[in-house]
C-alpha positions, 0 to 999 in steps of 0.5 A, spaced: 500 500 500 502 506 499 504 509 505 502 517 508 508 521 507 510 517 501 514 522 496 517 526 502 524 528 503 526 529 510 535 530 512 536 529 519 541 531 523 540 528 529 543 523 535 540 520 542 532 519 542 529 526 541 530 527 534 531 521 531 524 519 534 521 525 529 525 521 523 522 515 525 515 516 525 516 520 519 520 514 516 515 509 518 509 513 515 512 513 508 518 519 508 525 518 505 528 519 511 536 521 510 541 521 515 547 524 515 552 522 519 560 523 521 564 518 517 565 515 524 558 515 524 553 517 530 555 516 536 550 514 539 552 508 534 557 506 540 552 507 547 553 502 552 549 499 558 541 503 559 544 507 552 544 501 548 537 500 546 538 507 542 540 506 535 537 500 534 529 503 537 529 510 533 533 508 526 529 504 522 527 505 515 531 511 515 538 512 510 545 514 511 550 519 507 556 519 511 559 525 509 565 530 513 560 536 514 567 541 516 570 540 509 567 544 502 565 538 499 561 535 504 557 542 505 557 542 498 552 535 498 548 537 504 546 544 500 544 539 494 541 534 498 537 541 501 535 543 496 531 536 493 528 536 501 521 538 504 524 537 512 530 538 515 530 537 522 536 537 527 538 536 535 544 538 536 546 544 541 544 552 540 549 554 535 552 547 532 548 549 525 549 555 524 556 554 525 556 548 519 552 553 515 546 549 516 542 553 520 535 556 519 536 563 515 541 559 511 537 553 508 530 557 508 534 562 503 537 556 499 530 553 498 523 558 501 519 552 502 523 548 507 519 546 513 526 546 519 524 543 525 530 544 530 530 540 537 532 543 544 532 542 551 527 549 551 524 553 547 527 561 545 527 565 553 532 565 559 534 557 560 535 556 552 543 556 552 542 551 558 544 543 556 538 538 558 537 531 558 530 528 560 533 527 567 534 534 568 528 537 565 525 532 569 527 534 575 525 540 574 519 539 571 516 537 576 514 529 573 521 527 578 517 529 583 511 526 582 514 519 580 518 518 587 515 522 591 517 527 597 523 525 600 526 521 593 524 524 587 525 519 581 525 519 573 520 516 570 522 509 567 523 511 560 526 517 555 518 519 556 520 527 554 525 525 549 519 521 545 514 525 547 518 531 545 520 528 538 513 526 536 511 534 537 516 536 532 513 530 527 507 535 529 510 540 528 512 538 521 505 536 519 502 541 521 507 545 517 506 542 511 500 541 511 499 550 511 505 549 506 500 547 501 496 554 502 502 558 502 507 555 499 512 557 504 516 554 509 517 555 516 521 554 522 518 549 528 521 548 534 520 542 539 521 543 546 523 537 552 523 542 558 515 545 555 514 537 554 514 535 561 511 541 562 505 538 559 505 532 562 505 536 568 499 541 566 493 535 570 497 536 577 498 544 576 490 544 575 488 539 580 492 543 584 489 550 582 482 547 582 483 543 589 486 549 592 491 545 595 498 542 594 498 536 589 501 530 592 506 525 589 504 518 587 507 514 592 503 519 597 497 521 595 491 517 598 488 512 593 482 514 589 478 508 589 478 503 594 481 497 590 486 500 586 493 497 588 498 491 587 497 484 589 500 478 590 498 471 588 498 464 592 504 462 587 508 469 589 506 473 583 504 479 583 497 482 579 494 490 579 486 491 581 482 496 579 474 496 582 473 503 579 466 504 579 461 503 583 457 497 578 464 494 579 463 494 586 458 489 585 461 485 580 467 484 584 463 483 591 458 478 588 464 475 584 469 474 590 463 472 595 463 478 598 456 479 600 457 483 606 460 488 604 455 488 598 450 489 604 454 493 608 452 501 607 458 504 609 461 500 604 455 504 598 459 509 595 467 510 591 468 515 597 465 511 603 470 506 601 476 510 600 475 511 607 474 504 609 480 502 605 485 499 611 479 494 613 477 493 605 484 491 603 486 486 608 480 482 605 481 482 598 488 481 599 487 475 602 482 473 597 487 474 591 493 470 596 489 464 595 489 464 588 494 463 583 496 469 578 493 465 572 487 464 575 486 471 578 487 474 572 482 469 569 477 471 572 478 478 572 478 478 565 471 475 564 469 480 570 471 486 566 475 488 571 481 493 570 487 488 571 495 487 570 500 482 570 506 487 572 511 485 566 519 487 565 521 489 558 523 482 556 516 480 557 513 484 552 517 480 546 513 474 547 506 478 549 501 475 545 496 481 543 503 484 541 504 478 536 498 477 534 496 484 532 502 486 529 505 491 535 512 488 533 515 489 527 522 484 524 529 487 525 536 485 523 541 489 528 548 491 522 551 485 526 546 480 522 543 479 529 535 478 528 531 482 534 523 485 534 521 492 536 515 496 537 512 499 532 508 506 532 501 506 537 497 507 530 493 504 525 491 506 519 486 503 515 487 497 518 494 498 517 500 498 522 506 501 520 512 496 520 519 495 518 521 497 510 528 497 512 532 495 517 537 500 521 542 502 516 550 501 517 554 507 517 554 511 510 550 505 507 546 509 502 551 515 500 553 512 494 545 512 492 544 518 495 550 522 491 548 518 485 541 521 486 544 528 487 548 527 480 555 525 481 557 521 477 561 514 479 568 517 478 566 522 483 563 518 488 569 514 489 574 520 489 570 522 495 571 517 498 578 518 498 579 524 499 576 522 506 569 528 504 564 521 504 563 514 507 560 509 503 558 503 506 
């Protein structure tokens, strides 16, 4: 099937999560997403430990041109490259761009309809010299705080603000494209890591605005509900329960032989219950302790009531509805190892988008690009030598 963006030419500049994450949900809905790398290659190549899951997450379905961006010839290519391009996007320091000629006033000139989408640690006033990473605009922003609670702020467990970040510059880039058709001009968008968390922030600013009172971290705050906790099985496994409505109450009571408390009319609303929770828990947990982790989330799942079992990351490649419904896409690493990865938390017609192209190794596609741009093989080769491009 042709895919959305089928026929759009993105060069990125980009390393870590936050930029490569624009690229790949372009790259995925059908754009031509080429890379340009030093001829050693994006570091972010060559992470280690919790940075090794990097590269191989955010780079699919992308090209490489491997080029030596500080030489004449390699900026040469770039400009060529540009002016065949919709989207630039780029996530490198305040700065860096300009300085390579590539920054926005330079490339807009070279091509008037050009969407630059650039990726920063804040958005344009008084913190945008500063250098962010996720834990620091999440120790800042308040979701480091709400995670781990009054005494132990903690980061969430995942790049959230990287990803998050890297998925409004792809709307950012939409959005612009999409006006691009009325006016016929480009324009320069930005994404920001510190206003993303911000937003993520934006349900406690209000509860605290509309409350009154100051909001609570999640490890501290009272329960909502009565039933609304983790529990452990007779066979030590641990599963999350939800009772979260008052007809699930019911369904729970009634199910689990709890008539007395069906009956009991302290017990009748979401906040009675919530008060009596240090009587409630103690019952349900000794009804769940003497069920295997199977058999509760069985019956759980035949009640309709909110359950889950409490997976790691390596679970997830062998979760039966990812299997099933196409959540996982076939990926083979450069070193010929065979692996899968989530795909985009979309369908479209029915469609998932899945891997067209595995992850590229390091000027894999240059010679195709030049070629693309007009050089001839004489000149790709003599490029080569001279150290101005890589080609895999």
């Amino acid at each position: 099937m042709s895919l959305p963006l089928q026929g759009l030419r993105v060069v990125e500049f980009v390393h870590m999560v936050m930029g490569p994450m624009c690229g790949l949900v372009l790259a995925d809905l059908g754009a031509e997403v080429i890379k340009i790398e030093p001829l050693d290659g994006d570091h972010t190549r060559k992470l280690t430990a919790s940075g090794a899951g990097f590269f191989p997450t955010y780079n699919r379905n992308k090209k490489s041109l491997s080029l030596d961006l500080k030489s004449p010839a390699g900026r040469e290519i770039v400009l060529k490259l540009v002016a065949t391009a919709d989207i630039v996007s780029e996530n490198f320091r305040p700065g860096a761009m300009d300085k390579l000629g590539f920054g926005y006033d330079a490339l807009c000139r070279l091509k008037p309809d050009l969407i630059y989408c650039s990726h920063k640690g804040f958005l344009p006033g008084p913190y945008d010299k500063r250098t962010a990473l996720d834990e620091v605009v999440q120790m800042m922003g308040g979701l480091a705080y709400m995670t781990g609670g009054k005494t132990r702020p903690l980061r969430a467990g995942a790049s959230v603000n990287d990803v998050m970040g890297g998925m409004f510059g792809a709307i950012a880039i939409l959005a612009a494209l999409h006006q691009r058709r009325d006016t016929g001009k480009g324009q320069f968008v930005q994404s920001g890591l510190f206003e993303n968390n911000v937003f993520l922030m934006a349900q406690h600013m209000m509860e605290g605005f509309m409350t009154g009172t100051p909001v609570v971290p999640m490890p501290d705050r009272v329960r909502a509900w009565a039933v609304y906790d983790m529990f452990t099985t007779a066979d030590n496994g641990q599963v999350f329960v939800g009772v979260v409505t008052d007809s699930q109450w019911k369904v729970f009571c009634e199910a689990f032989g709890c008539a007395e408390l069906l009956a009991d009319p302290v017990l009748k609303t979401n906040p009675q219950r919530v008060i009596a929770r240090p009587r409630v828990i103690p019952i349900v947990s000794a009804i769940f302790g003497r069920m295997t982790k199977a058999e509760l989330m069985t019956r759980c799942e035949a009640l309709g009531l909110p359950f889950a079992p409490i997976a790691k990351p390596e679970d997830l490649f062998e979760d039966p509805h990812l299997k099933a419904s196409g959540g996982l896409t076939d990926l083979t690493l450069p070193n010929g190892i065979k692996t899968q990865v989530p795909v985009l938390p979309v369908e479209m017609d029915g469609h998932r988008f899945q891997n067209r192209s595995d992850i590229p190794g390091i000027g894999e596609h240059t010679s195709e690009v030049l070629a693309d741009l007009g050089y001839t093989p004489r000149q790709i080769d003599q490029l080569v030598k001279d150290g101005i491009a890589l080609a895999g």
